[in-house]
C-alpha positions as CSV (number, residue, x, y, z in Angstrom):
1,X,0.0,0.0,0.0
2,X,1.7,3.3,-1.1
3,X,1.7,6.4,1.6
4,X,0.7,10.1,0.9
5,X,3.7,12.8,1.0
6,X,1.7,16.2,1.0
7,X,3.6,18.7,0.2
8,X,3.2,22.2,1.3
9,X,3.8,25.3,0.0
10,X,3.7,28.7,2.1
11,X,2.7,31.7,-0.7
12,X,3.1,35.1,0.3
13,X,2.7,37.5,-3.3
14,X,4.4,35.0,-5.3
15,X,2.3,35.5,-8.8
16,X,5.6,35.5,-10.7
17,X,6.4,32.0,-9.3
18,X,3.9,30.6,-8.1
19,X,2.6,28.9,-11.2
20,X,6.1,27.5,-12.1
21,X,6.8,25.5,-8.6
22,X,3.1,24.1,-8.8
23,X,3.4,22.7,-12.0
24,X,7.3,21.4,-11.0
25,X,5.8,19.4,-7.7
26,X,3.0,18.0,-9.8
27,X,5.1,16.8,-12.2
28,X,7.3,14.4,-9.8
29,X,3.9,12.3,-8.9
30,X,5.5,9.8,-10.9
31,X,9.0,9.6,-9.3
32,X,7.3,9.6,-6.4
33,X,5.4,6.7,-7.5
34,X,8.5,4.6,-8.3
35,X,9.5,4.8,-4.6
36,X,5.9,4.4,-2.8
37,X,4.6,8.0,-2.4
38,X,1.1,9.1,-3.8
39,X,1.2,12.8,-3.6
40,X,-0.9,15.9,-2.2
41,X,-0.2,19.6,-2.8
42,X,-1.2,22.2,-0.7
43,X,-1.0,26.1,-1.1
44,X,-1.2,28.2,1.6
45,X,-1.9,32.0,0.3
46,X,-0.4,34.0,3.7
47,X,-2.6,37.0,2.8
48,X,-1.1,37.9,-0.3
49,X,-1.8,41.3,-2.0
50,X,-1.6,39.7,-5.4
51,X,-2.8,37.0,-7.9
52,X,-1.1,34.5,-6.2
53,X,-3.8,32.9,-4.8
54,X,-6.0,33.4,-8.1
55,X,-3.4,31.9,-9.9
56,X,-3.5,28.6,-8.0
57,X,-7.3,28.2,-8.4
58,X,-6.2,27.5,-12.5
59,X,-4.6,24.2,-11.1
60,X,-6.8,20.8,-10.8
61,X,-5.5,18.7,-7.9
62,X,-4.3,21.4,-5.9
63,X,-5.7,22.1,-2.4
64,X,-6.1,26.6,-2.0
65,X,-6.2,27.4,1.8
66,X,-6.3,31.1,1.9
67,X,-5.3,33.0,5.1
68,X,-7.4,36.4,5.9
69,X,-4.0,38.5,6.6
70,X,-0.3,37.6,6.6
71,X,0.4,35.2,9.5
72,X,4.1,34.6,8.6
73,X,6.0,31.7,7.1
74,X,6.0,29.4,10.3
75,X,2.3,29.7,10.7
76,X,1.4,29.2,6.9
77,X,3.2,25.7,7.2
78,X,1.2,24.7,10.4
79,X,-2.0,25.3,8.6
80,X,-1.0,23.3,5.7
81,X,0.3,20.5,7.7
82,X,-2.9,20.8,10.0
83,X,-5.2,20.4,6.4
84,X,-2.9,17.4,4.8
85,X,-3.9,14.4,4.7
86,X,-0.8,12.2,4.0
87,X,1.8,10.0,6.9
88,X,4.4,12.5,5.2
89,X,4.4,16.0,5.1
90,X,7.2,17.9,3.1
91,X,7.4,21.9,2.2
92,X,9.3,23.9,-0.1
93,X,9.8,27.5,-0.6
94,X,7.5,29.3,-3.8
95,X,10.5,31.0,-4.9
96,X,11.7,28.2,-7.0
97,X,14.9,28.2,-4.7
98,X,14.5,24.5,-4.0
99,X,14.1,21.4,-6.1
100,X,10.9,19.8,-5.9
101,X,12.4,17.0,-8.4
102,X,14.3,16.0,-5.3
103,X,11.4,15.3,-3.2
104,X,11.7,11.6,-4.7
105,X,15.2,11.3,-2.9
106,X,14.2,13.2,0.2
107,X,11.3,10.1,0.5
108,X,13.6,7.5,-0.6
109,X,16.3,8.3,2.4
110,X,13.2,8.4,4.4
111,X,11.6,5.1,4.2
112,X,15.5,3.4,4.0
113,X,17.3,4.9,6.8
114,X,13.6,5.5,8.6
115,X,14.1,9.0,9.4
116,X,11.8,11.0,11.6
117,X,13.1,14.1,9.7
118,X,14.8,14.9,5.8
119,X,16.5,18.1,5.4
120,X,17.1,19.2,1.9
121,X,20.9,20.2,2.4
122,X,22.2,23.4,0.3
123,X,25.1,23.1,2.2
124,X,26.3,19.4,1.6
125,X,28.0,19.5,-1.9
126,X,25.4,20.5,-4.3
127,X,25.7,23.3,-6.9
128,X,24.5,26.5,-4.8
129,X,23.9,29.9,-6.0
130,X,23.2,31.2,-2.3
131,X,24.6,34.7,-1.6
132,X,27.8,35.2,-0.2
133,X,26.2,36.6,2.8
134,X,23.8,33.9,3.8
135,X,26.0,30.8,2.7
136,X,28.1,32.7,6.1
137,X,24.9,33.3,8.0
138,X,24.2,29.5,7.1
139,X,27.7,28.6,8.2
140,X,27.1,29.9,11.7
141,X,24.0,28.7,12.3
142,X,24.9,25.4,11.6
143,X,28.0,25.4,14.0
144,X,25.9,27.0,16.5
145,X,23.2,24.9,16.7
146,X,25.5,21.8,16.3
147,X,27.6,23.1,19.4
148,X,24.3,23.0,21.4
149,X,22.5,19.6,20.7
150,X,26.1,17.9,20.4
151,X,24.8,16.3,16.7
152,X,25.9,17.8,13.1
153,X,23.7,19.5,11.7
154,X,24.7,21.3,7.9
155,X,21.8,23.2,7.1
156,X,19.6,24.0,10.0
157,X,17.9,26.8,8.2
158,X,16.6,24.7,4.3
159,X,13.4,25.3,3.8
160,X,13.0,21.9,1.7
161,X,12.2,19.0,4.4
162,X,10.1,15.9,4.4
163,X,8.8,15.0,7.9
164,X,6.5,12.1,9.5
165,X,3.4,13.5,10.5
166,X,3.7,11.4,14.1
167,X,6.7,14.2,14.6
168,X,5.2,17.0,14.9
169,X,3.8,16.0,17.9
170,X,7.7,16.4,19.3
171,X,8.2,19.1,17.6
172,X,5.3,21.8,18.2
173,X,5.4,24.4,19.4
174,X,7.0,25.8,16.5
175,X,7.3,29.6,15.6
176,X,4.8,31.5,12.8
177,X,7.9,33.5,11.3
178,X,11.0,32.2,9.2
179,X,12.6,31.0,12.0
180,X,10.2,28.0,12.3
181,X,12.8,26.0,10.3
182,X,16.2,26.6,12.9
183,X,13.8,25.5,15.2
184,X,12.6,22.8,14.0
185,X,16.5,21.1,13.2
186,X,17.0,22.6,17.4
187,X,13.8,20.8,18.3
188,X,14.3,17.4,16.6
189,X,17.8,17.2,17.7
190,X,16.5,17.4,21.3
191,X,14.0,15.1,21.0
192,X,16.8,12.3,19.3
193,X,14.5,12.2,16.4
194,X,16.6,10.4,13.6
195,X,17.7,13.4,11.4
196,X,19.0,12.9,7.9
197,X,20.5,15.2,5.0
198,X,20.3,14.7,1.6
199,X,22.4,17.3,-0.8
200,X,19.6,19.3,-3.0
201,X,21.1,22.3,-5.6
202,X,19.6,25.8,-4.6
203,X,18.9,28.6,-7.0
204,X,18.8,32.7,-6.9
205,X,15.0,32.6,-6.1
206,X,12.5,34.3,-8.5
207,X,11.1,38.2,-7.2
208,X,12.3,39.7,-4.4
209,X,13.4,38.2,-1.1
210,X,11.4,38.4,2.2
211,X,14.6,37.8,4.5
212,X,16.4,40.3,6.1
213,X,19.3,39.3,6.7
214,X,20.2,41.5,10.2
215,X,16.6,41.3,11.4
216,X,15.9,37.5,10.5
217,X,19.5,36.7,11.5
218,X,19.0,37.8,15.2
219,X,15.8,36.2,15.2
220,X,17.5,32.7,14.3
221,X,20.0,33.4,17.1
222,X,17.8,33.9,19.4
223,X,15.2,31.2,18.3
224,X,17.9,28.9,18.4
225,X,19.8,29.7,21.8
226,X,16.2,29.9,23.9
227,X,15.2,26.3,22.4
228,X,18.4,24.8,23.3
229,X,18.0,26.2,26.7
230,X,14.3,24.5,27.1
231,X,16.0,21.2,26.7
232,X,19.4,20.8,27.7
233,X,20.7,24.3,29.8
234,X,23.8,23.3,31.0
235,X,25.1,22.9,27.5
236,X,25.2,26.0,26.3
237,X,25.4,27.9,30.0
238,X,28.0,25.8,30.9
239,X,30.6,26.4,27.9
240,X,29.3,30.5,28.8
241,X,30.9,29.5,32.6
242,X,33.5,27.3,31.9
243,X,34.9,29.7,29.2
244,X,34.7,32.6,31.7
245,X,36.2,30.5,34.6
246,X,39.2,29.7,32.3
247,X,39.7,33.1,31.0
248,X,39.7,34.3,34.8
249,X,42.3,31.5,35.8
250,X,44.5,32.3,33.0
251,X,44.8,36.0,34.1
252,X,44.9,34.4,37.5
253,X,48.2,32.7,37.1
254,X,49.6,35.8,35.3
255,X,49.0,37.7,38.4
256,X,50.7,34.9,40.4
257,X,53.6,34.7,38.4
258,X,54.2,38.2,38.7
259,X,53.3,38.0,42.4
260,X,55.6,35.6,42.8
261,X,58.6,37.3,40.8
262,X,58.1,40.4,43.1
263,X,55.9,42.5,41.8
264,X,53.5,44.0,44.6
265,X,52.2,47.3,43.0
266,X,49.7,47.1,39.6
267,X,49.1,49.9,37.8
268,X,45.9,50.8,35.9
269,X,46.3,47.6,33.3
270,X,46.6,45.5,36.6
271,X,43.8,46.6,38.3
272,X,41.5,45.9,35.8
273,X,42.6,42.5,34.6
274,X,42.6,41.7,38.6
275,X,39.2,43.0,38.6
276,X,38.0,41.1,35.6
277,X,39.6,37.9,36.8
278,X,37.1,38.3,40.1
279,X,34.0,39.1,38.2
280,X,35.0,36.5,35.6
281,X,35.6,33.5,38.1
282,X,32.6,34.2,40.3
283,X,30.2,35.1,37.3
284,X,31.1,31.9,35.1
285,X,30.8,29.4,38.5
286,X,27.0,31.0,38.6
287,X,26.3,30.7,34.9
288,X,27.9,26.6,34.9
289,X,25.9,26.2,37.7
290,X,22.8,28.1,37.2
291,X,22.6,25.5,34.2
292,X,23.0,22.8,35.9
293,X,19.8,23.3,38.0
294,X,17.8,24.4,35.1
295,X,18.6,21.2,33.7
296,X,16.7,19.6,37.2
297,X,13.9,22.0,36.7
298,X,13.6,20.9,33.0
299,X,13.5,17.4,33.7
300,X,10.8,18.2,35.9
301,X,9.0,19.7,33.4
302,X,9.6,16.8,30.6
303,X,9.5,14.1,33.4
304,X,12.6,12.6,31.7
305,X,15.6,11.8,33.2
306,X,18.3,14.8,34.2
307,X,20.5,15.3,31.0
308,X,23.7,14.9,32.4
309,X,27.1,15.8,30.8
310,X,28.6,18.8,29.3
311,X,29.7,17.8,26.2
312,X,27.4,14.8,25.2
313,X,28.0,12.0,28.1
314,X,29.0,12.4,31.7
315,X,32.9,13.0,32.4
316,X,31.9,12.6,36.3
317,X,30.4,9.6,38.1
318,X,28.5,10.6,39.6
319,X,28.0,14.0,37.5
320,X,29.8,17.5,38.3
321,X,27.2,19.0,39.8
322,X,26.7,16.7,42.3
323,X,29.8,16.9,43.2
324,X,29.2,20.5,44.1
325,X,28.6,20.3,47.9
326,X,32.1,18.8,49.1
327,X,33.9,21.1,46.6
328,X,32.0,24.3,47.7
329,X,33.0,23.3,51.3
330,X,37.1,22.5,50.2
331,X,36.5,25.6,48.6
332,X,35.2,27.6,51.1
333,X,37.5,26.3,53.7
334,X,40.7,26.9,51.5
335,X,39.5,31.0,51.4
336,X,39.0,31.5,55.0
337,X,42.6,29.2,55.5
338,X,44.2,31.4,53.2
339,X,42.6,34.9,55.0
340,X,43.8,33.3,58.4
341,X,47.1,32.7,57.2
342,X,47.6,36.3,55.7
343,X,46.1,37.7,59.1
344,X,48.6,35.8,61.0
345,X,51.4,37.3,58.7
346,X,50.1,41.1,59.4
347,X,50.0,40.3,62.8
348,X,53.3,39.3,62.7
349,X,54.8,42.1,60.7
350,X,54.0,41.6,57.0
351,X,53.3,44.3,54.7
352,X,49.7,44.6,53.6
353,X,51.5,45.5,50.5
354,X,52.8,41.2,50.2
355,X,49.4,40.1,51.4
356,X,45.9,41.9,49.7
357,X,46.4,40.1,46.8
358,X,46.2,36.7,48.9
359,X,43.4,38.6,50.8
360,X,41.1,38.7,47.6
361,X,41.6,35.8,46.5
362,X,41.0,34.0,49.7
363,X,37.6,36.4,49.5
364,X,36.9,35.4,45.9
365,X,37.6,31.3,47.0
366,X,35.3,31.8,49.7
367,X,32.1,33.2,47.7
368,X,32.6,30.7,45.1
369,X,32.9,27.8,47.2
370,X,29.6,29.5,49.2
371,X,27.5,29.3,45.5
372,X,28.7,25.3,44.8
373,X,27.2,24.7,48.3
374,X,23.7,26.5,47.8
375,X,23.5,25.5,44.0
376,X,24.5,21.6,45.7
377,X,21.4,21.8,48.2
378,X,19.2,23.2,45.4
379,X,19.8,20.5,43.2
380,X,19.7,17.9,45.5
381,X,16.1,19.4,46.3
382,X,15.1,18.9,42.8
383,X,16.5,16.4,41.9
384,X,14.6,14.4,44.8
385,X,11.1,16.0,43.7
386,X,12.0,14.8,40.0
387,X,12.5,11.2,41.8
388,X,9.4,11.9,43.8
389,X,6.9,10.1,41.5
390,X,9.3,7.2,40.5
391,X,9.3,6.5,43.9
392,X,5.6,6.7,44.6
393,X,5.2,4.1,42.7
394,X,7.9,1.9,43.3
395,X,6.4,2.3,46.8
396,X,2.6,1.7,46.1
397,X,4.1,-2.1,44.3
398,X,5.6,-3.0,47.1
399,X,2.4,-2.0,49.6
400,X,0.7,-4.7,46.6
């Protein structure tokens, strides 16, 4: 028994193209035949000021859903996808920037490699004509949002994809704008859906274009960083606090080595770098751990398991953060050690000029040590009221 792939296609005053990608999807019903796929095509006119929708009423076997007033990209693909009728659901662009003769291959890699998720990659080999300026934009995004699920990803942003309709159940919510697709690859990475590329050739796309790059480009940050952050915190708040923890010990053993070769005076430069190493050391031990119990409260949320690990799997066992409690305490005891001993060394005639920078950082040891210890006992709070239910019922078998 073949399944449906229904494609849809977000219009928003496309009358100079919209005729030409219609007629291109219809003709690869065949193709699609050859590897299983009966086909549906849906146009979603986003309130266009045109004869774009007008223009789609001339084509038999087309679906028309017609939207009062622009909703935006993301939102014109939901209502297709909420109107299709097929297991599959794919999309494509109206600009005639995307192939819809590769749909055929996008299904293929599908139903072989069962794929939740088929991204049509401009950015894996395939003749491109993308500007110089997005192929960049493209670049980052796809190191960025790679960094913060831990999985490759090489074009996070295509707007050619062929989906099962069971995963947009993991997916949703999903924005209305054009950063639903950045999203979506952020989502589905999250959710371990099995994510596949296949290379597809892009093209300079037919009218004007409706991204902006500055405008659109924060948006996709943004989009990006707040998703990764409802699924996995620690990952990208804890490269934030381990990068700022090393860059504060690095100018903390520049300012040891000079201590240490007799230097007891700073002058401006000094100052400031000593200053910045404080703020950077406590600061990036709040944002690592600040993750770290965000990633408790998310599990709570989810009722999954805690992601644990930094960069993909656990480099503790137990993890870091529970860890936290005895090395707050070491911590906090090696500050107020090191403020006794540099009292006892006033008191017995030292310069104050030898000791204050042995004072601060016996300060700055202390109030770090003092935030593992309360972030510890938070955690361990949450993380026995994310055990609570597990244990409920474990509980209520045993009363059986």
């Amino acid at each position: 028994m073949m399944s449906m792939l229904s494609v849809v296609i977000p219009a928003y005053n496309e009358e100079d193209g919209i005729a030409a990608i219609v007629e291109r999807v219809l003709a690869v019903r065949e193709p699609l035949a050859a590897v299983g796929m009966d086909l549906e095509l849906i146009v979603v006119d986003d309130g266009s000021a045109d004869r774009t929708a007008e223009i789609t009423r001339c084509y038999d076997g087309v679906t028309l859903v017609c939207h009062g007033q622009n909703a935006g990209y993301g939102a014109a693909l939901k209502t297709g996808f909420a109107r299709a009728r097929g297991e599959w659901l794919g999309f494509l662009d109206a600009d005639g920037t995307y192939p819809p003769e590769h749909f055929p291959q996008l299904c293929q890699a599908a139903l072989e490699q069962e794929a939740d998720l088929v991204i049509g990659s401009r950015m894996a080999g395939a003749d491109s004509q993308m500007p110089g300026v997005r192929r960049v934009g493209n670049i980052l995004w796809s190191v960025l949002v790679s960094l913060l699920g831990n999985h490759r990803v090489g074009d996070p942003a295509s707007g050619m994809r062929v989906l099962r309709r069971e995963a947009l159940t993991r997916l949703y919510p999903l924005p209305d704008g054009l950063n639903f697709t950045p999203v979506m690859s952020t989502r589905a990475i999250h959710e371990a859906l099995n994510m596949v590329e296949v290379a597809v050739p892009y093209r300079e796309r037919v009218g004007r274009s409706k991204l902006n790059v500055m405008r659109d480009g924060t948006r996709f940050l943004n989009s990006i960083i707040w998703t990764a952050l409802c699924y996995n915190p620690v990952r990208p708040l804890g490269l934030v606090g381990l990068g700022s923890v090393g860059l504060a010990g690095l100018i903390g053993l520049v300012m040891l080595a000079l201590r240490l070769r007799g230097v007891t005076t700073l002058g401006p430069w000094g100052a400031g770098a000593f200053f910045a190493a404080q703020v950077l050391a406590v600061t990036g031990v709040s944002i690592f751990a600040l993750g770290a119990t965000f990633n408790y409260l998310v599990s709570l949320f989810h009722r999954q398991p805690v992601r644990q690990g930094l960069f993909g799997r656990p480099l503790f066992r137990p993890s870091l953060d529970h860890h936290f409690g005895w090395l707050g305490l070491l911590t906090m005891a090696s500050g107020v050690l090191l403020g006794l001993i540099c009292m006892a060394l006033g008191l017995s005639g030292w310069p104050v000029s030898r000791l204050w920078l042995y004072l601060l950082g016996g300060a700055m040891l202390f109030l770090v040590g003092l935030q593992l210890a309360i972030f510890w006992l938070i955690m361990r709070v949450l993380d026995e009221l994310s055990q609570r239910e597990a244990d409920v019922r474990r509980d209520l078998g045993g009363a059986r």
